[in-house]
Structures are given as structure tokens and as C-alpha cells.
C-alpha positions in Angstrom: 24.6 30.5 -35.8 22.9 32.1 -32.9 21.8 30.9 -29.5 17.8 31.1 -29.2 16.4 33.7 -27.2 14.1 32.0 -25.0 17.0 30.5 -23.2 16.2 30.1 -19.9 13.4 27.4 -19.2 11.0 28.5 -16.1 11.8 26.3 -12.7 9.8 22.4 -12.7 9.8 20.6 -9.7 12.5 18.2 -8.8 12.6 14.2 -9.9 14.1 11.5 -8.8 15.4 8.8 -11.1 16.7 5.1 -11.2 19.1 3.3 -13.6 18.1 0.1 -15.0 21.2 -1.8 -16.7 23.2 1.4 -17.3 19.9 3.7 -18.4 18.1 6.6 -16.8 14.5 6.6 -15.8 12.0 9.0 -13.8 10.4 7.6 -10.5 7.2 7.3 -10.6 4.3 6.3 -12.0 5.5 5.9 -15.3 8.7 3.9 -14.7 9.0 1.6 -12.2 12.0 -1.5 -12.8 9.4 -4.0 -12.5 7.8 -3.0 -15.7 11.2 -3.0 -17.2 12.2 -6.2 -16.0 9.0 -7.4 -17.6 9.2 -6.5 -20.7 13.4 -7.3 -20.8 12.5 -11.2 -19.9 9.0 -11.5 -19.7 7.1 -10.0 -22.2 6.0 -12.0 -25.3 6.9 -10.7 -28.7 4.2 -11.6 -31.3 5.2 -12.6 -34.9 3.2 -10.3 -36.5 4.0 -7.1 -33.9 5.8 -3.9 -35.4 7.7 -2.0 -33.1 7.7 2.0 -34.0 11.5 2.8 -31.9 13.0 5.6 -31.6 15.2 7.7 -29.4 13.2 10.2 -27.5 12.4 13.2 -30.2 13.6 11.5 -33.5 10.4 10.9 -35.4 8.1 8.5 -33.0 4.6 10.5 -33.0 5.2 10.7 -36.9 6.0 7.1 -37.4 3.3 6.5 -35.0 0.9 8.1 -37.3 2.2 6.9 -40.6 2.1 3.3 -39.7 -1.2 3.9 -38.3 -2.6 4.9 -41.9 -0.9 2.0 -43.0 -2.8 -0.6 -41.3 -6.0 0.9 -42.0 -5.3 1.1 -45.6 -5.6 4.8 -45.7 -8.5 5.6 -43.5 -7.9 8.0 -41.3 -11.0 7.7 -39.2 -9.2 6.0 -35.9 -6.1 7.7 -36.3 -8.7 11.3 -35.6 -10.9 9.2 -33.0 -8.4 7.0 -30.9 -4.9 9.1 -29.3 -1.8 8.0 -30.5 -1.2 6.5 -27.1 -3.9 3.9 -27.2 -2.8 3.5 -31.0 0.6 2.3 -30.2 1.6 2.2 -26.7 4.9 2.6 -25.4 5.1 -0.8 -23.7 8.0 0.2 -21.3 5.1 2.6 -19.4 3.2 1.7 -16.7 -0.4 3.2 -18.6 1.3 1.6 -21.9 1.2 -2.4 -20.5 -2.0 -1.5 -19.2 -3.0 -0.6 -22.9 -1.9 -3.9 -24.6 -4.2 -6.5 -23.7 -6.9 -3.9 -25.8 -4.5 -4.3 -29.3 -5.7 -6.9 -31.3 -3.2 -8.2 -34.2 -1.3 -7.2 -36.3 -0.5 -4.7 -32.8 1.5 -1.7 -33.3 3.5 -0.7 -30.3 5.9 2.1 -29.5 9.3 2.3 -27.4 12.2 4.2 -26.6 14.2 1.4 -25.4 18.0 0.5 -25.9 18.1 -2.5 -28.2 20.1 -4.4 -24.8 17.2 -3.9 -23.0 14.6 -4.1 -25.6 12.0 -7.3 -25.3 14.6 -10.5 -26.0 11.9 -12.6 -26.8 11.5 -9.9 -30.5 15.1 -11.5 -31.3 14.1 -14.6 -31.5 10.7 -13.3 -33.6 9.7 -12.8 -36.8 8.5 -9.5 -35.7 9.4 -6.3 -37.4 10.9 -3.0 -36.0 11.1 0.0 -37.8 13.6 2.1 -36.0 13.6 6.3 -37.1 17.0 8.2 -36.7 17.3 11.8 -37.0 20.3 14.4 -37.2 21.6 14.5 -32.9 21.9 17.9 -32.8 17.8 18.6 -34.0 17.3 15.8 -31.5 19.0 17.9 -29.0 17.0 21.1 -30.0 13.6 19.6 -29.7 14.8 17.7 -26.3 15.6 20.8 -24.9 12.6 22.5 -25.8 10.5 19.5 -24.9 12.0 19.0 -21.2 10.7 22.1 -20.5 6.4 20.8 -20.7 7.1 17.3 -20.6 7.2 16.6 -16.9 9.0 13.3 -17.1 12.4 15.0 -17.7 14.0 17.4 -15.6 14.2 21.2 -16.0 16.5 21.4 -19.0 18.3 25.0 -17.9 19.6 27.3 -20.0 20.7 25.6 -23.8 25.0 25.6 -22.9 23.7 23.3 -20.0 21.7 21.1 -22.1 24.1 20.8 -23.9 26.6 19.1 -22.2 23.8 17.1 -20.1 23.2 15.4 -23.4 26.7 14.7 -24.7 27.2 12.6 -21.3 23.9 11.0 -21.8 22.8 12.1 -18.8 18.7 12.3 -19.6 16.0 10.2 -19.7 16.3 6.9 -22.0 20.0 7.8 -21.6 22.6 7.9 -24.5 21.3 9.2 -28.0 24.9 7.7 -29.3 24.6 4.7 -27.1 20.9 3.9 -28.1 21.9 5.0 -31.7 25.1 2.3 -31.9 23.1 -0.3 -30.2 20.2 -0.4 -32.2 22.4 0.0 -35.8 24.6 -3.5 -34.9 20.7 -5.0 -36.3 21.4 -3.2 -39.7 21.0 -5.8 -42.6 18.5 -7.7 -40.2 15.6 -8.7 -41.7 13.2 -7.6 -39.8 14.6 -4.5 -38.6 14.3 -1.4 -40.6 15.8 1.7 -40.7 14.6 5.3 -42.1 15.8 8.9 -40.7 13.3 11.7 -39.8 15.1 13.7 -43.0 14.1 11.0 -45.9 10.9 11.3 -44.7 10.7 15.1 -45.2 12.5 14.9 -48.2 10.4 12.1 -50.2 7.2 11.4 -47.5 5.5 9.6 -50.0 8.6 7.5 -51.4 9.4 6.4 -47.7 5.9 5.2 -47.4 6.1 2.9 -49.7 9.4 1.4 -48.5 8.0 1.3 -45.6 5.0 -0.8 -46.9 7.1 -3.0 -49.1 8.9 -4.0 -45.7 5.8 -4.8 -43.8 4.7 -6.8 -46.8 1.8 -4.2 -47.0 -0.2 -3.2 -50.2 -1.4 0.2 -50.8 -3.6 1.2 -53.7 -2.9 4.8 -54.8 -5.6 6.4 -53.0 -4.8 4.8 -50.4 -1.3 5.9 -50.7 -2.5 9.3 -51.3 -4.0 9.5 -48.0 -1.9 8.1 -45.7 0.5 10.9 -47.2 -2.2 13.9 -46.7 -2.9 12.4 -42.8 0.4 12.5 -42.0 1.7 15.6 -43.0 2.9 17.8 -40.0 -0.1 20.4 -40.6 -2.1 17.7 -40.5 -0.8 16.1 -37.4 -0.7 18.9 -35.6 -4.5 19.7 -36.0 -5.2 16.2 -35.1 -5.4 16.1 -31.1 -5.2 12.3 -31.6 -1.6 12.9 -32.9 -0.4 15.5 -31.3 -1.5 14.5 -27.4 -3.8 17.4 -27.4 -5.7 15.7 -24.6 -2.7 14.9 -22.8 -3.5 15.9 -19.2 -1.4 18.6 -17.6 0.0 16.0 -15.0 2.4 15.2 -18.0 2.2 18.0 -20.7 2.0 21.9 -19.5 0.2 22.9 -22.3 0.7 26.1 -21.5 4.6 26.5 -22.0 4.7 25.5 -25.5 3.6 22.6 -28.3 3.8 18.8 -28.4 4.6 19.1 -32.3 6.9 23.1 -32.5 8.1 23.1 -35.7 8.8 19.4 -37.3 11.5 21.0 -39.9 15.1 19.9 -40.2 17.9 21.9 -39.0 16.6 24.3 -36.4 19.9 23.6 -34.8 21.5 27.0 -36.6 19.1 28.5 -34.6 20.5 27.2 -31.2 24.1 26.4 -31.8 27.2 28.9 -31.2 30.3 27.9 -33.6 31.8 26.8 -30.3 28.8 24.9 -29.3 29.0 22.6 -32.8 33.0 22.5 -32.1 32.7 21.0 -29.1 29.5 18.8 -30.2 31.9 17.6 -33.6 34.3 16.5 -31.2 32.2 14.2 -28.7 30.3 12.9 -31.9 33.0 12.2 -34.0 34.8 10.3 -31.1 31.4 8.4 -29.5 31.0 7.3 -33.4 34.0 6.4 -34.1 34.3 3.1 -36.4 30.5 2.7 -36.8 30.4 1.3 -39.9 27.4 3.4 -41.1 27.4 6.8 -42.6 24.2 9.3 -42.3 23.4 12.5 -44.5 24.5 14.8 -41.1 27.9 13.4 -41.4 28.7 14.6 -44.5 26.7 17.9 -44.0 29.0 18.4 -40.9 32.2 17.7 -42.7 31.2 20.4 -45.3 30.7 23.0 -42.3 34.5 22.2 -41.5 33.8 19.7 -38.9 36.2 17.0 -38.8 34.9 13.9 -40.8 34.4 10.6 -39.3 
């Protein structure tokens, strides 16, 4: 394991920040706590809505894209005319409430929400999440790289730092293990559904049809077939309708890196000293602790010599 060379992320300008019921946010334009109140007790869930959620940098733009396919049966003429954004908003935003009255049903919307703070009228719905998990420590990686051009989060410093910035929490949408825990006390819901970031690179095509069986939606092969070819990350990341290539430098500096880097599994041997995935064993295995669900990292970790949950 090595640390990465470009370690050191160029200075951003200070934020300011608010907590709403325990989770951090970024003044501004994009946040404010009356949006949040609104859609915590206001906001009225749809029967037929599907909720792409996700902790920040687990799989959302992908999901985004695959469910998009989905509901056009395989077309992928909107999904390379209309941005993600307008797609699927993220309906905690301030541009994504503005953005809903335009969806017409079935609506697709996005959110990085904590399940306790997530819409309350969706619990009493027949609405569907689908909610994308991904190995913490590749999460970690492609935060880290992402704080540094997404001008919502602060200046992530060099990796060490990061690194212990996101064991506390201490970020934007707050907890991974927190949001993680919360949203995993819905497992064996019906309409919630759960899928990690690595089944879909190992079986793409397999995890769209469970996908599609879950939303009650059938695919022809073709269609199938397409969906699968749109939503490759090659594909993706030539699409500037999935990969915010028109974005505005007010919230992406284009110019310090990628939206979609890499999209591959286990770039965190890249980042991580032995001490570094010590230390982050030890916070995970503790913050975890009795979760009565297993992932594929945990028994990938135990192999490494990490102590087993």
C-alpha cells in the first residue's frame, strides 16, 4: 500500500456550515434548513416515486443513469439530451426543489439524506428507494479526491487528514457509518432496495434486471442490452449529461480534475498506509459493531488480517 502522490490539495476558500438534526451542511445557496425542514415534514412522497440514495460518492450518478435507461425502456436519447440533474434531482437542494414541479410521474429523484431525516411522508408510501452502498474506504478515496473541485465541501488537506475528518463524520451529509446503519434498519422492507457499487461492476447486466424486477419493470433484451451499453463508465463519462460536464465552475473546478476519475473498485491500495487501514479496521469494526448485515469488504478485510466483525 502506498499513499498517492498528489497529496496535498491546492487552497479553496473557506465555508461555513450548519447542522440540521445532528448533520452537516454548507451555507449557502444550496442548503438552507428551510429546504430541509421541508422536505423532513412537508414534502409529499408520491406512490409511484423512486428514490436513487446514496451516501455522497457510493454509486448515485451511476444509479442515476441506470434507472434513467430504465424508464425509457432503453432509449438513451434523454439520458444524452437532459443532465442528470434535471433527470433526477436531489430534492434536499435549493436548484433541486426548484426542478420537481417539471418531473412528471413515475418521478425519479435523487438524495443523500440520512434515512431520520429523509421525507417521512415516503414511510408511510408505497414508494420505492433503491439505496447503493459501496466499500467506505473507496468512498473515502473518491471523497477526498472529489472535495478538492466540488466546491460544496471544504478543502480536504493532505489524505492522513481526510482521513480522520471522515472517521468522525465530520463532512458534508455527515457519517458514512451513521447514514450507512440508518438506512440498513429498512433491509427486508419492501420497498426499499439495496445493491453495492461492487455487484454492479461485477454482474452490470445481472443487477439490472434485479433492479427491474423490483420496480416491477419489464425489459425486452434489446432493451436490456442498452441500458447496459449506456451505462457503462466509458460511456458515462463521454456523456456530459452524466458526468455534469456543463456543471458551471461556481460548483465544479473543472480544471483540477474529473466528475467521474476512475469508477473501479479498490483504489484504496493506492491511498492507504498499513497504518492508515489499522486505524480505519478499528473505528469500522467498532462504529459497526452488531449490525446485523455482512458486506463483501468485510470479509475482504478480515482476509488482509483486519479483525473480523
Amino acid at each position: 500500500m502506498q499513499r498517492d502522490a498528489g497529496d496535498v490539495s491546492s487552497t479553496k476558500p473557506s465555508l461555513e456550515f450548519f447542522h440540521y438534526k445532528g448533520v452537516k451542511f454548507t451555507k449557502g445557496s444550496i442548503y438552507t434548513e428551510e429546504n430541509l425542514r421541508f422536505v423532513e415534514s412537508e414534502f409529499q412522497v408520491q406512490d409511484d416515486d423512486v428514490y436513487n440514495v446514496t451516501y455522497p460518492k457510493s454509486g448515485t450518478t451511476w444509479m442515476l443513469q441506470i434507472l434513467s435507461l430504465i424508464y425509457s425502456n432503453g432509449d438513451p436519447a434523454r439520458t444524452r439530451t437532459v443532465p442528470n440533474w434535471l433527470r433526477s434531482p436531489w430534492y434536499e437542494t435549493t436548484s433541486g426543489q426548484k426542478c420537481l414541479k417539471d418531473l412528471t410521474p413515475p418521478r425519479l429523484i435523487s438524495s443523500h439524506l440520512p434515512s431520520h431525516i429523509f421525507a417521512k411522508s415516503f414511510f408511510t408510501s408505497k414508494a420505492k428507494v433503491i439505496y447503493t452502498l459501496r466499500n467506505p474506504k473507496d468512498v473515502l478515496v473518491s471523497l477526498y479526491h472529489f472535495a478538492k473541485i466540488m466546491h460544496v465541501f471544504e478543502d480536504p488537506g493532505n489524505f492522513d487528514d481526510f482521513l480522520d475528518v471522515f472517521l468522525r463524520g465530520d463532512l458534508l451529509y455527515g457519517s458514512w457509518f451513521d447514514h450507512v446503519r440508518g438506512w440498513m434498519q429498512m433491509k427486508g422492507s419492501s420497498n426499499v432496495f439495496f445493491i453495492t457499487y461492487e455487484e454492479l461492476q461485477q454482474d452490470l447486466r445481472g443487477s439490472v434486471v434485479r433492479i427491474c424486477d423490483f420496480l416491477g419493470r419489464q425489459l425486452d433484451e434489446a432493451a436490456l442490452d442498452s441500458v447496459v451499453e449506456n451505462a457503462t463508465f466509458k460511456a458515462m463519462k463521454d456523456n456530459k449529461m452524466a458526468s455534469f460536464g456543463y456543471v458551471s465552475n461556481e460548483f465544479l473546478d473543472h480544471s483540477k480534475g474529473s466528475f467521474m476519475r476512475k469508477g473501479i473498485s479498490g483504489d484504496w491500495k493506492n491511498h492507504f498506509t498499513i497504518a492508515q487501514c489499522d486505524h480505519f479496521h478499528r473505528v469500522y469494526r467498532e462504529k459497526m459493531r452488531n449490525l446485523p448485515v455482512k458486506f463483501s469488504w468485510d470479509e475482504d478485510w478480515t482476509e488482509e488480517g483486519a479483525p473480523a466483525l
